[in-house]
C-alpha positions in Angstrom: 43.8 -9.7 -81.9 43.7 -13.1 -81.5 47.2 -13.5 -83.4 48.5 -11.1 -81.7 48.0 -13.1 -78.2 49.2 -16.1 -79.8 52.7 -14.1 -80.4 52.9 -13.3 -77.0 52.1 -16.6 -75.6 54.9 -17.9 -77.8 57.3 -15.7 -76.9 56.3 -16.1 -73.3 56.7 -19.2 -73.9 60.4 -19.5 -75.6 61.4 -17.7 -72.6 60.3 -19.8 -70.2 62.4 -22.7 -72.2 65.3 -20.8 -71.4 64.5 -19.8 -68.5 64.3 -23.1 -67.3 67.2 -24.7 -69.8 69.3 -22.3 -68.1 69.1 -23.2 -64.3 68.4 -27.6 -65.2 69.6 -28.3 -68.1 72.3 -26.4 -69.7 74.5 -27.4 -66.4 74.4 -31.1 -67.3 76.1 -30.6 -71.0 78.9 -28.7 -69.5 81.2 -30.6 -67.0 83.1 -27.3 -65.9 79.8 -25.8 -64.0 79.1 -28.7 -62.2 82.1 -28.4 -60.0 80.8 -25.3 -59.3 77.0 -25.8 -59.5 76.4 -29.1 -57.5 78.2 -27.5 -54.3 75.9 -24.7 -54.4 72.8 -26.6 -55.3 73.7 -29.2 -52.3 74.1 -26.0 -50.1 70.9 -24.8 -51.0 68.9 -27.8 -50.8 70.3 -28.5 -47.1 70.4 -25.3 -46.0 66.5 -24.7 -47.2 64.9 -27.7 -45.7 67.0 -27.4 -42.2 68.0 -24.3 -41.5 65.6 -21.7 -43.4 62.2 -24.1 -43.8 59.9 -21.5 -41.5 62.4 -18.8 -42.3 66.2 -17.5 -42.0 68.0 -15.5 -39.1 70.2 -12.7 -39.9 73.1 -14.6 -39.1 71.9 -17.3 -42.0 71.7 -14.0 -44.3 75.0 -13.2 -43.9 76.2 -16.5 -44.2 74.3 -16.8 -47.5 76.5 -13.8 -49.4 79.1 -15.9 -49.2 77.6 -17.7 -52.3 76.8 -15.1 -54.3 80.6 -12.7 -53.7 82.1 -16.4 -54.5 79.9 -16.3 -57.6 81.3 -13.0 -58.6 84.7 -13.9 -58.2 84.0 -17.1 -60.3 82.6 -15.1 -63.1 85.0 -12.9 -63.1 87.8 -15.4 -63.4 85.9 -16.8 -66.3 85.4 -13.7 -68.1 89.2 -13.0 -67.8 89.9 -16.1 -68.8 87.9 -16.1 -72.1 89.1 -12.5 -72.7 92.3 -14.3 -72.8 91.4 -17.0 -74.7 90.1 -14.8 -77.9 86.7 -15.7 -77.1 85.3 -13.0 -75.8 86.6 -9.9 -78.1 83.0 -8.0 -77.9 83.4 -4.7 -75.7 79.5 -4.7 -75.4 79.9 -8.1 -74.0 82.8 -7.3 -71.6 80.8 -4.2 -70.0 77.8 -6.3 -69.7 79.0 -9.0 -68.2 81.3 -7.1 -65.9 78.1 -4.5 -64.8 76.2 -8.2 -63.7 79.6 -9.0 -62.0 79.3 -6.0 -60.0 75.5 -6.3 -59.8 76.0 -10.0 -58.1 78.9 -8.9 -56.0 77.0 -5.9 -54.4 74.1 -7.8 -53.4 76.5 -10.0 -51.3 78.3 -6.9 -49.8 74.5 -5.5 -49.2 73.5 -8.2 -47.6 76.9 -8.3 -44.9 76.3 -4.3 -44.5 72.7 -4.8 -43.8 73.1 -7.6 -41.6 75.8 -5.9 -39.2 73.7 -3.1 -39.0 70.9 -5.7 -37.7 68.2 -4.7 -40.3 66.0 -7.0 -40.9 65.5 -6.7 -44.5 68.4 -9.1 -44.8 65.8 -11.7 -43.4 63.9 -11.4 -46.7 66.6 -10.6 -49.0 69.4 -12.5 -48.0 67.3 -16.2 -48.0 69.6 -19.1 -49.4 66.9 -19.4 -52.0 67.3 -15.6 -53.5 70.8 -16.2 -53.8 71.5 -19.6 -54.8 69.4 -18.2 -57.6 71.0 -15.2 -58.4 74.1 -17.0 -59.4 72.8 -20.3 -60.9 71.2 -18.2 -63.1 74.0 -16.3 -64.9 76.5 -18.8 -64.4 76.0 -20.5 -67.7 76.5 -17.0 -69.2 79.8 -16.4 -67.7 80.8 -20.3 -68.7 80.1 -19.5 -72.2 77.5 -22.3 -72.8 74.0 -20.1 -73.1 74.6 -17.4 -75.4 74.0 -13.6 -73.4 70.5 -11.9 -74.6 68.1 -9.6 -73.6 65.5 -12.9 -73.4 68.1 -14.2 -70.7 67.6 -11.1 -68.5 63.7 -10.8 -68.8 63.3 -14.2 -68.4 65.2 -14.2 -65.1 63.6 -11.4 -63.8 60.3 -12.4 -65.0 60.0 -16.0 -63.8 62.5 -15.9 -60.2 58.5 -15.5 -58.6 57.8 -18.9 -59.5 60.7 -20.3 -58.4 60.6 -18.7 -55.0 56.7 -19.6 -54.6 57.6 -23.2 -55.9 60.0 -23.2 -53.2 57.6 -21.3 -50.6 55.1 -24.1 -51.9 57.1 -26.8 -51.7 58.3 -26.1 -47.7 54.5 -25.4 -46.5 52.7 -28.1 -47.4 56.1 -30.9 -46.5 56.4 -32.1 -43.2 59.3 -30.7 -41.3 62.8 -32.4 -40.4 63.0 -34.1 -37.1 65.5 -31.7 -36.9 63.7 -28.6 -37.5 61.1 -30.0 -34.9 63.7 -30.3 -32.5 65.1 -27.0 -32.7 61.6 -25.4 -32.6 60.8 -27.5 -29.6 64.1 -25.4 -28.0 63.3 -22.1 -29.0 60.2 -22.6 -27.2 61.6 -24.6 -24.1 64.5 -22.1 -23.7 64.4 -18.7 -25.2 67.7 -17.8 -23.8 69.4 -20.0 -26.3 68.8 -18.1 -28.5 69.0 -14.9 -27.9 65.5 -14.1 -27.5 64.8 -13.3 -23.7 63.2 -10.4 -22.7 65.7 -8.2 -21.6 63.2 -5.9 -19.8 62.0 -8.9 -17.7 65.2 -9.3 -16.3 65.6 -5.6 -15.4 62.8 -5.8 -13.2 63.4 -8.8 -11.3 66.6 -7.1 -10.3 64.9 -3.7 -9.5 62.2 -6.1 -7.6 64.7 -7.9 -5.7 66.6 -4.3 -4.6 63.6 -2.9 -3.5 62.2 -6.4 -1.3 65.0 -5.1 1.1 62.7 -2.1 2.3 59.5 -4.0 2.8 58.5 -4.6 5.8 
């Protein structure tokens, strides 16, 4: 029993390593993803810490898909271009890779569709966080320079909670930007700025003012 918890911490344990080899280190030993990596890490980093600290609008949701259809469209240009190449010759590979293309590309298109429709699921799927992580995650896959496994896949299913709670973490308990203060201070000031006036209010001071013509 007790060796065979020691197998499972271990393996728990080698994926975690690349887990987390995969998304900090792996992008340093291979120039190519930077170019495409820092952009969307400096995206993230802003975008988290001013715009989505106490949460994202549906407009921010929708915004935030643009990473992930760019993403696709990167990895699919990388895919063709090692098919191309000779480097890629396995036709398990190719239909893996392209079914994660698809995967990554539908979540952005999700995310638009949901968001015109105004649901506000896009709120809680669509954060800058869920997918700046969804494509940092496979990118070294589609770059060639982590080798595509089943260990890949579990681990970044099984470990994305702790980076979004790191994260959740992380924003709570840091004081916020004078510019998130500021907005804040706004919303509350002046409602109407954004978009959140009672609408029935102002249907009633109209009907209000109508009727005052009768009173005597």
């Amino acid at each position: 029993m007790v060796e065979l918890l020691v197998n499972i911490g271990m393996y728990f344990w080698e994926l975690f390593k690349v887990w987390i080899s995969t998304l900090f280190v792996v992008p340093f030993t291979h120039s190519d993803m930077l170019w495409l990596l820092i952009p969307i890490w400096t995206t993230w980093f802003f975008a988290e810490f001013f715009q989505e600290k106490n949460g994202t609008s549906m407009g921010n949701a929708i915004t935030n898909s643009v990473v992930v259809i760019w993403g696709s469209i990167d990895c699919t240009r990388q895919t063709v271009g090692l098919i191309v190449a000779g480097q890629l010759t396995s036709t398990f590979d190719i239909i893996l890779r392209v079914m994660i293309i698809i995967g990554i590309l539908s979540y952005g298109v999700v995310i638009i569709v949901l968001g015109l429709k105004g649901k506000k699921i896009v709120k809680y799927i669509g954060r800058i966080r869920e997918v700046t992580y969804a494509f940092a995650i496979f990118a070294p896959v589609f770059y060639n320079a982590v080798p595509f496994s089943l260990n890949h896949i579990i681990g970044a299913i099984l470990f994305f909670p702790l980076f979004y709670f790191a994260i959740e973490l992380f924003d709570r308990y840091t004081p916020n930007p004078k510019a998130v203060v500021n907005d804040m201070g706004k919303k509350k000031e002046d409602p109407k700025e954004f978009g959140s006036e009672d609408l029935s209010s102002g249907f009633d001071k109209g009907k209000n003012e109508e009727l005052g013509d009768f009173k005597l």
